[in-house]
ZAMARGU-4260 file (C-alpha; in steps of 0.2 Angstrom, whole numbers, plus 5000, padded with zeros to 4 digits):
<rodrens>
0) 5201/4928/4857 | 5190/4918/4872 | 5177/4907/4868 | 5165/4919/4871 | 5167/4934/4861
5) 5160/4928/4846 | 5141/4926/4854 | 5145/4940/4864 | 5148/4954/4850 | 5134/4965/4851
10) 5140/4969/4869 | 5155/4976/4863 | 5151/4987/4849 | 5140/4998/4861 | 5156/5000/4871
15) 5174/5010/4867 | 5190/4998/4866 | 5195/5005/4883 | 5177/5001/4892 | 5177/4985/4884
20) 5193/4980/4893 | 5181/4980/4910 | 5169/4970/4899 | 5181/4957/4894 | 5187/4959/4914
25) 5170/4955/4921 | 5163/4941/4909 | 5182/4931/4911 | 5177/4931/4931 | 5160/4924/4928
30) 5162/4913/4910 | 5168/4899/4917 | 5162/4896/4935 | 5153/4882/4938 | 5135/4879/4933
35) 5126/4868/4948 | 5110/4876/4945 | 5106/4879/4927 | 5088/4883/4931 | 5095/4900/4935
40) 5101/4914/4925 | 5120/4920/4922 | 5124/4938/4923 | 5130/4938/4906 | 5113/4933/4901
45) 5106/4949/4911 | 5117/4959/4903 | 5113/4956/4885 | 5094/4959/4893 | 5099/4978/4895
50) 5106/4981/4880 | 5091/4987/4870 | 5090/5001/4883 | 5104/5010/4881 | 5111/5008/4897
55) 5128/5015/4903 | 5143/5002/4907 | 5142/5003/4925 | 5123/4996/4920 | 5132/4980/4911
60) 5146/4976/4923 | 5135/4976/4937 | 5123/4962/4926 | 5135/4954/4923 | 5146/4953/4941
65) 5128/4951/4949 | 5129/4933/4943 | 5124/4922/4958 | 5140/4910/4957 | 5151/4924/4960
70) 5154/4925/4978 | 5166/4935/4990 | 5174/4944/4975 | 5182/4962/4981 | 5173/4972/4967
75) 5173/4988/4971 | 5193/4984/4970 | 5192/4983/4952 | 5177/4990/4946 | 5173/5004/4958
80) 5163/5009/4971 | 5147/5012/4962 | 5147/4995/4953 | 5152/4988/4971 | 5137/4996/4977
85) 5125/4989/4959 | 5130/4973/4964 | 5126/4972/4980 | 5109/4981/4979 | 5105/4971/4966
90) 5108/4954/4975 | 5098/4960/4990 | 5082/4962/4977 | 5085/4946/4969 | 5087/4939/4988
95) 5067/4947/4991 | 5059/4932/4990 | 5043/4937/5000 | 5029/4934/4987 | 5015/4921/4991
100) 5000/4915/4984 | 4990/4923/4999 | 4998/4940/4992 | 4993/4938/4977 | 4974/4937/4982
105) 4977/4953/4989 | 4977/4969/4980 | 4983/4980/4991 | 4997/4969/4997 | 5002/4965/4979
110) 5003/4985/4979 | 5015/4987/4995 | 5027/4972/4988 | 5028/4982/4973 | 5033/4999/4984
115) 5043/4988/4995 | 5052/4980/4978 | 5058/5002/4972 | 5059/5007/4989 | 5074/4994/4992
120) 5084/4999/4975 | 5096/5014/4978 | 5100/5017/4962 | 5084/5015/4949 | 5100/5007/4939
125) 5097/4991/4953 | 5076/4989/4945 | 5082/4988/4927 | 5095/4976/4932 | 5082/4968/4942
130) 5068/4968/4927 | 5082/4962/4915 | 5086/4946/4927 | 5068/4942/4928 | 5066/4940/4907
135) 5082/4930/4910 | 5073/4919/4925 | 5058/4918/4911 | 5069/4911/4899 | 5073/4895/4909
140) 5056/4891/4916 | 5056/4877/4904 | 5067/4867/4914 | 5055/4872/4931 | 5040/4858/4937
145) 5023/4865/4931 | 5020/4872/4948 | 5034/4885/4949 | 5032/4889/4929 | 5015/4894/4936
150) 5021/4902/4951 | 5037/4914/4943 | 5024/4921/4931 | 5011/4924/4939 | 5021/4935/4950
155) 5029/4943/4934 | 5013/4951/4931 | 5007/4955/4948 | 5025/4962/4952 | 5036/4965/4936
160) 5025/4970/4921 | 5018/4985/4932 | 5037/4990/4941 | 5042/4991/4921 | 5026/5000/4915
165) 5027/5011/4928 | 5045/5018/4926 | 5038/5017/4905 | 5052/5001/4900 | 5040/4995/4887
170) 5052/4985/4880 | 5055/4975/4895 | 5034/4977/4900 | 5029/4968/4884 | 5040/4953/4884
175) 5040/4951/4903 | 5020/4946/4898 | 5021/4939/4884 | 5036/4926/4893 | 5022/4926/4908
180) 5006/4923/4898 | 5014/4907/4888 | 5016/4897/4904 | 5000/4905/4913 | 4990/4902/4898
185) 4997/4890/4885 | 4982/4888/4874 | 4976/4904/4874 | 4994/4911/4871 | 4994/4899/4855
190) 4976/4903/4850 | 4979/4921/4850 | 4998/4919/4841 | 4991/4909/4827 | 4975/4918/4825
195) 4986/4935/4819 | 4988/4936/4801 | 5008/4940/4800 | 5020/4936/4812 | 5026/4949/4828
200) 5042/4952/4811 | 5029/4956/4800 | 5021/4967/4809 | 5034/4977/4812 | 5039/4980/4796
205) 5022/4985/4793 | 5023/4999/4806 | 5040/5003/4799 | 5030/5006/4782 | 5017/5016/4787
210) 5027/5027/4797 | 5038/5030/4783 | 5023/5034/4771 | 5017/5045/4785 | 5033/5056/4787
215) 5034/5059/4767 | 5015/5065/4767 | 5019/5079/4782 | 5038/5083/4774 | 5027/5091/4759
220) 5013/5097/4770 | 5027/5105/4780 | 5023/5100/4799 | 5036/5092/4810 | 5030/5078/4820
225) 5039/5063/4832 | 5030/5049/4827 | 5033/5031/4838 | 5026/5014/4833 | 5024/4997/4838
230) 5017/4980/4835 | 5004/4976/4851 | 5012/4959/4861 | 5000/4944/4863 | 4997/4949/4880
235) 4990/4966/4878 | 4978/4959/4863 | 4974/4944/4874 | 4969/4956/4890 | 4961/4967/4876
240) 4948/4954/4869 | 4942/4950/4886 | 4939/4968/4890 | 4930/4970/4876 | 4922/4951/4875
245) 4930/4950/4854 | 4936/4940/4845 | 4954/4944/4839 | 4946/4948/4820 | 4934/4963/4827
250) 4951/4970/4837 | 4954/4989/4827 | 4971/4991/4837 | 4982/4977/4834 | 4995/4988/4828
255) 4996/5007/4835 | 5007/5023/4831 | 5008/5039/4839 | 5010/5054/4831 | 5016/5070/4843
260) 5016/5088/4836 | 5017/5105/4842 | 5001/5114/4841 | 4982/5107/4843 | 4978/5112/4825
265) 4992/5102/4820 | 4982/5086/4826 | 4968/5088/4816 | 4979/5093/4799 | 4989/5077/4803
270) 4971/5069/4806 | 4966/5075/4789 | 4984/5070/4781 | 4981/5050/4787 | 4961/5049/4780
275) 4966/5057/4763 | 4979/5042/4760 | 4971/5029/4768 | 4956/5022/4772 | 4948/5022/4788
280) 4937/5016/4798 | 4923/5028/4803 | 4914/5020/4820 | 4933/5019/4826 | 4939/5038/4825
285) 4936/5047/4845 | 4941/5066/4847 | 4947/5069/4865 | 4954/5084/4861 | 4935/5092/4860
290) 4930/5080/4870 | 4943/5076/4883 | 4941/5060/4895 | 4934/5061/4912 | 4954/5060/4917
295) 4960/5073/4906 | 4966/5061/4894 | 4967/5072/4874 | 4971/5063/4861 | 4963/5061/4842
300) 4960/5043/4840 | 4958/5035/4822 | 4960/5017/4816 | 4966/5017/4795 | 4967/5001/4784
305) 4984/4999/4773 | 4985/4990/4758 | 4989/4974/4763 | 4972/4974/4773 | 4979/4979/4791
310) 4974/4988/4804 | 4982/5002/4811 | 4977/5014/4826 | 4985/5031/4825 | 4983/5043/4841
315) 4988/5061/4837 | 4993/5074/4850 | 5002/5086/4854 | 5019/5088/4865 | 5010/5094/4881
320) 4996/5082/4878 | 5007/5068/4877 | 5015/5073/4893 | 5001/5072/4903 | 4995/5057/4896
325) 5010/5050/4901 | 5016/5058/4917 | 5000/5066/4924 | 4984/5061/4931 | 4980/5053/4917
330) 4994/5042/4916 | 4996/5025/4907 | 5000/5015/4919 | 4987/5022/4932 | 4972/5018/4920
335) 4978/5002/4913 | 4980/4994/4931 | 4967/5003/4940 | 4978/5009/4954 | 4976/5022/4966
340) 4994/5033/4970 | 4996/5047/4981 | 5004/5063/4972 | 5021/5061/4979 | 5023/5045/4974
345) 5015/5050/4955 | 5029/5063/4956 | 5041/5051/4960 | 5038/5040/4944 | 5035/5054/4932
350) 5055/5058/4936 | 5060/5041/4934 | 5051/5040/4918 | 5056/5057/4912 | 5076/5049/4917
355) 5073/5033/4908 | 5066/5043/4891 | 5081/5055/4891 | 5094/5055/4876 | 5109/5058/4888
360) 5116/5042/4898 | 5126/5053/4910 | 5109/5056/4918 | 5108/5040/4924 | 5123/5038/4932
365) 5126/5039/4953 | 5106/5044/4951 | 5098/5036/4964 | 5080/5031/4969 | 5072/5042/4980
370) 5055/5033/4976 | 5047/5026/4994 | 5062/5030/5002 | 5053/5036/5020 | 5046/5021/5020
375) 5048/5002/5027 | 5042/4986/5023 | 5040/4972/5034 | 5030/4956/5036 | 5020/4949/5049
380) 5023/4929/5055 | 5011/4924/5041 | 5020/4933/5028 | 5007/4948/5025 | 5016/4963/5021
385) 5015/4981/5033 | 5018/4996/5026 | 5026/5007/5040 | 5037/5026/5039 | 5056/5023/5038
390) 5062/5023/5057 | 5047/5013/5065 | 5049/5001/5079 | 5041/4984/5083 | 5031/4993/5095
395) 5022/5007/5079 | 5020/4988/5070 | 5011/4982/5085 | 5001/4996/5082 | 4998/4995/5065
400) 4994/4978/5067 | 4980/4982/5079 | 4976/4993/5093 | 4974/4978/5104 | 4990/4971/5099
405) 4999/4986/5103 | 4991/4991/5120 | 4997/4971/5125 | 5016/4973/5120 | 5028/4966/5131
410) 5043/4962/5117 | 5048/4960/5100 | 5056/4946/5088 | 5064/4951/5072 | 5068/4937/5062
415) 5067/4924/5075 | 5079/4936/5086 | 5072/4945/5102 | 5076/4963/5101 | 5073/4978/5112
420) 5054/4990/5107 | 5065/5003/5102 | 5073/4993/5087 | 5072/5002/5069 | 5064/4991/5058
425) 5075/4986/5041 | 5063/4983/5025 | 5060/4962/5022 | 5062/4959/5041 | 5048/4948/5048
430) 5043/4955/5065 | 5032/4945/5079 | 5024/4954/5095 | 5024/4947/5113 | 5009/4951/5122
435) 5000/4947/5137 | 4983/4949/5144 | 4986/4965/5152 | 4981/4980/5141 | 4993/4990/5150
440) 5002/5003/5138 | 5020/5011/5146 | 5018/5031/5147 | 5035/5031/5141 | 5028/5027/5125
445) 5025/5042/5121 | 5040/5051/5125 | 5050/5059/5111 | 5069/5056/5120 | 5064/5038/5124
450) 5061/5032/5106 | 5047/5018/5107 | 5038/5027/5093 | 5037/5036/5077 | 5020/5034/5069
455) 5010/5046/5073 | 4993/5036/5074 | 5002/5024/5086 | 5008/5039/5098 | 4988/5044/5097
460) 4984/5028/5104 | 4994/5028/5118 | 4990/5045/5124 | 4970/5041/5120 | 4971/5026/5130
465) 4983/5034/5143 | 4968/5048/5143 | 4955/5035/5147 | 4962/5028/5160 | 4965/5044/5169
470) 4948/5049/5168 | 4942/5032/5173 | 4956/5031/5189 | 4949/5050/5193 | 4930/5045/5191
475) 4930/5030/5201 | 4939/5040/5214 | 4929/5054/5217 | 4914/5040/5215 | 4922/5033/5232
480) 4925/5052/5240 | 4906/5055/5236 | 4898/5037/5242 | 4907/5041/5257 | 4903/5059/5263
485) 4887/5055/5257 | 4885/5039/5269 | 4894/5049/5283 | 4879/5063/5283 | 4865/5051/5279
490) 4859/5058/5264 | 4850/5051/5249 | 4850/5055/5232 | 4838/5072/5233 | 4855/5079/5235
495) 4863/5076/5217 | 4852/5089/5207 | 4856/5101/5219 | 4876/5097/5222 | 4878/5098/5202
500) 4869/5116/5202 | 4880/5120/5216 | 4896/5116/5207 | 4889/5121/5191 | 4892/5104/5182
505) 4881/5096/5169 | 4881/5076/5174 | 4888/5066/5189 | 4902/5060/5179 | 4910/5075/5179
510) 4905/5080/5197 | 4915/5061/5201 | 4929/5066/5190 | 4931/5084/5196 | 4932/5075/5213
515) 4944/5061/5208 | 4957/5076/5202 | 4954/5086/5216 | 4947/5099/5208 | 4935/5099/5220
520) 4942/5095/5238 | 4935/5085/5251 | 4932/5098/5261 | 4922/5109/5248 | 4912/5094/5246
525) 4909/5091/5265 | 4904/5109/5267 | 4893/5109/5251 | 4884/5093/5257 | 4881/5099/5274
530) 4873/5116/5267 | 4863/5106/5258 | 4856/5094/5273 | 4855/5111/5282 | 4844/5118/5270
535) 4827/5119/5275 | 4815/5111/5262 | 4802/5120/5253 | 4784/5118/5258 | 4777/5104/5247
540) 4760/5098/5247 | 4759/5081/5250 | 4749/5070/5240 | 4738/5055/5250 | 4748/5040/5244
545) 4737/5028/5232 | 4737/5011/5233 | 4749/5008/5220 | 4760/5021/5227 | 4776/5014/5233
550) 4795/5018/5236 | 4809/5006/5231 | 4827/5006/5240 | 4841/4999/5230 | 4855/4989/5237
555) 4872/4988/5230 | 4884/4974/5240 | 4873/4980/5257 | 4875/4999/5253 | 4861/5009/5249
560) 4866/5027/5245 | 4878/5019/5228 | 4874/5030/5215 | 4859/5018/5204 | 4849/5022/5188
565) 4839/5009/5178 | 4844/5003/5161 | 4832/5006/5148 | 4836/4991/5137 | 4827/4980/5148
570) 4817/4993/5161 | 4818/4983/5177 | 4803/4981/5190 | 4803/4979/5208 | 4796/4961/5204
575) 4809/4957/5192 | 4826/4947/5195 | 4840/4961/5196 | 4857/4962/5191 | 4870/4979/5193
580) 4882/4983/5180 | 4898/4994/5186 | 4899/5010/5172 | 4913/5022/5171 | 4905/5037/5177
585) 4888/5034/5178 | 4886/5023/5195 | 4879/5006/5195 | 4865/5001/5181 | 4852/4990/5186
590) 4847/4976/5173 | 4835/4964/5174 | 4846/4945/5174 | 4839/4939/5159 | 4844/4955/5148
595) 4852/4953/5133 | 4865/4965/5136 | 4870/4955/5152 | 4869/4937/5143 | 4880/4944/5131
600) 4894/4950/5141 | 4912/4942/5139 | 4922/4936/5155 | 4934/4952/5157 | 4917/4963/5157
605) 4907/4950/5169 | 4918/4956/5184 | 4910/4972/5182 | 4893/4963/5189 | 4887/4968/5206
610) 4874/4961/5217 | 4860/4973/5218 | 4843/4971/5229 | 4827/4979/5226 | 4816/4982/5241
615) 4798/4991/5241 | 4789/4998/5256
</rodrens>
């Protein structure tokens, strides 16, 4: 028998003698390679992380053939497809190296690594293996400087802990902290490990007892119940004590059990069933059933002393209840971290939870993630993460990026590569945009056949700002087309109250636009403004011209029939020092020099400054 068999045995006693054959196969590969990194984990070691789970044997030989000194080995030969395929997808997670401490200051980036970490798993076998190789990678931070002890843990909890919680791996949840809280917080990991009363051992067997004790006492009363228990890990106390601001003595929940029934009268006869043979304590017991939390939560609540003096929490439901407190909107992991899902991807983790918790392996088998799996995840130069829809291009990053950045596009680099706008965008690929000055969008953008994009909010950029432009190119053309029939006839501006009336328009902005697109032709205009110069005017008493009575003529660039109006930020004088300001529909507006408007101009909007001249008579 090899060498190591003997430290290995609890991997084969799960297995038959004919799938341990495969087992033997896969560790002989790995056992004796050499080991010129022993900061890192084996995939035997990953392996024997799984077992607690229940996991199937394609699960195991993938652990163990994931092992990072096994290189170029035609798996799939002799192990299948679907381990093949295992190994491969779990080398390509452990090969996501993308968190940073800048991430982690971030929430919502913290939030799309995570996304980024399920979405890139095709079989939700790849995260187990993943979360298994992690406790490994725990296991040997003693041999890391202080600095990457601090770093791989820290990550554990942003990353890990919540990927576990979230597909309801307790198991793996709990140690993955506890490993992470030692080397984050040593002294406070110590304080809070000597300060229990028993050992993490004795506390299980005292949850062992009680559950016991409590099945015999419902037997006789004659309700069936499911009842689950565990010893709280130092983390969760820890996190617990400064929620609360406690010390560890005034914690009522150090150790917890749930007890699941069928019917809500069940709850409270169990309810009575735990305080007629053991004492509790009173200002601890909360009915959620009567009185259900903001979120829907129901549950009974109730903390009950044993005889050895320790504390036990009991929560009583029922089946449904505990369904939604588990899967629903009320979910455990939601409260716990504060997060905010969408339903599809609550959806999506309630099945993989509800896969995990089954009795049958087979389910797990070929089952793979469909968890994030219309999305992609890419970073920028800096190493911030962009969450995009599966398909997009550098240009919908642009875009996402910033509307500037996108409307400035010229090209694209994918890793360090220069590839064309149309490229589809892998998950973990960093992406850098080429701009230029020019805020010059392609109308080929937005075509469907062409491919350039496929966010939706990008494509509504493009047409907005295409939009724009064309009412801008429109306006200042039928700007020009006015100025000069107008000049031609020798008209002033008496006329434009009576044009708009004519063409039944509201504001010369849309009489210079209607012009621009030919809407109204050149010759309706000439015709219209000659019908109005022919008019004869309507009797009007004059009034005898005061003193202060006087008429200004404005020049714009020697012209004076430009379409002018005063700014009212700054009301302008004949006797003040003028400046004209080009608008997009609304003719040139006369500022006084010294506005703050005008001081606060940047260069690209200073070339819309025209020389203007005030002259009164």
């Amino acid at each position: 028998m090899p060498s190591y068999l003997p430290v290995k045995q609890d991997l084969f006693t799960r297995f038959s003698a004919t799938e341990n054959v495969l087992i033997h196969q896969a560790i002989a590969l790995v056992d004796h390679l050499p080991d010129t990194d022993t900061k890192r984990p084996h995939g035997l070691d990953v392996a024997l992380n799984l077992l607690p789970l229940n996991v199937d044997l394609e699960t195991i030989l993938a652990a163990i053939l994931s092992d990072w000194r096994l290189v170029d080995y035609p798996i799939k030969t002799e192990f299948g497809a679907v381990v093949a395929s295992l190994v491969a997808n779990v080398k390509e997670l452990n090969g996501l190296n993308i968190y940073s401490k800048s991430i982690a200051t971030k929430a919502s980036q913290v939030e799309i690594l995570r996304r980024m970490l399920l979405s890139t798993a095709d079989d939700i076998r790849a995260i187990l293996i993943k979360l298994a190789y992690r406790l490994a990678r725990l296991k040997k931070l003693p041999q890391e400087t202080e600095d990457m002890r601090h770093f791989i843990a820290q990550e554990t909890l942003d990353l890990y802990s919540p990927i576990a919680n979230r597909l309801g791996i307790g198991q793996l949840k709990w140690v993955l902290e506890d490993y992470a809280f030692r080397y984050l917080e040593p002294s406070h990991y110590l304080s809070v490990a000597k300060a229990l009363e028993n050992k993490r051992i004795n506390r299980e067997d005292c949850i062992a007892e009680f559950i016991a004790q409590l099945q015999k006492n419902l037997q006789r009363a004659g309700i069936k119940a499911e009842i689950k228990g565990r010893p709280k890990h130092i983390y969760s106390i820890w996190q617990k004590m400064q929620r609360k601001q406690l010390p560890i003595n005034e914690l009522y929940d150090l150790l917890a059990v749930r007890v699941i029934v069928k019917k809500t009268a069940q709850c409270y006869e169990v309810l009575g069933l735990v305080h007629q043979y053991w004492t509790s304590i009173p200002k601890e017991f909360d009915d959620y059933i009567a009185n259900p939390k903001n979120n829907g939560y129901q549950s009974l609540h109730t903390v009950i002393l044993t005889q050895d003096a320790n504390r036990i929490e009991v929560q009583i439901r029922t089946k449904d209840m505990h369904d939604f407190a588990e899967l629903g909107v009320a979910a455990h992991w939601r409260y716990k971290e504060g997060s905010n899902q969408d339903i599809a991807t609550e959806k999506s983790i309630a099945a993989l939870r509800k896969l995990l918790e089954a009795e049958n392996d087979n389910l797990l088998t070929n089952f793979r993630t469909e968890l994030f799996c219309d999305r992609v995840y890419v970073l920028t130069p800096a190493g911030e993460l962009i969450d995009l829809v599966k398909g997009a291009t550098p240009l919908d990053f642009a875009y996402a990026i910033h509307t500037d950045i996108g409307h400035r596009c010229r090209g694209a680099k994918v890793n360090g590569r220069i590839v064309p706008l149309t490229y589809i965008l892998q998950t973990g690929e960093q992406v850098e945009i080429l701009t230029n000055h020019d805020i010059a969008p392609n109308p080929n953008w937005v075509d469907p056949n062409l491919a350039y994009l496929k966010t939706p909010s990008a494509i509504q950029k493009v047409r907005a700002w295409i939009n724009q432009q064309s009412k801008n190119k429109h306006s200042l053309l039928g700007q020009q087309a006015l100025d000069k029939e107008v000049k031609r006839l020798g008209l002033n501006k008496s006329y434009l109250s009576r044009l708009l009336q004519r063409f039944k328009l509201t504001g010369v902005d849309k009489l210079c636009i209607a012009l621009g697109r030919k809407e109204i032709t050149d010759k309706q205009l000439s015709l219209a403004l000659q019908e109005l110069k022919e008019q004869p005017k309507k009797n009007v008493v004059k009034k005898k011209p005061s003193s202060k009575a006087h008429s200004v003529e404005i020049t714009v660039a020697g012209y004076n029939n430009i379409l002018t109006h005063f700014a009212h930020c700054c009301n302008p004088t004949q006797e003040d020092a003028v400046i004209g300001f080009v608008t997009h529909g609304h003719g040139i507006a006369i500022h006084k020099k010294d506005c703050a408007h005008i001081i606060g101009l940047n260069e690209e909007q200073k070339k819309q400054l025209v020389v203007v001249a005030l002259k009164c008579f």
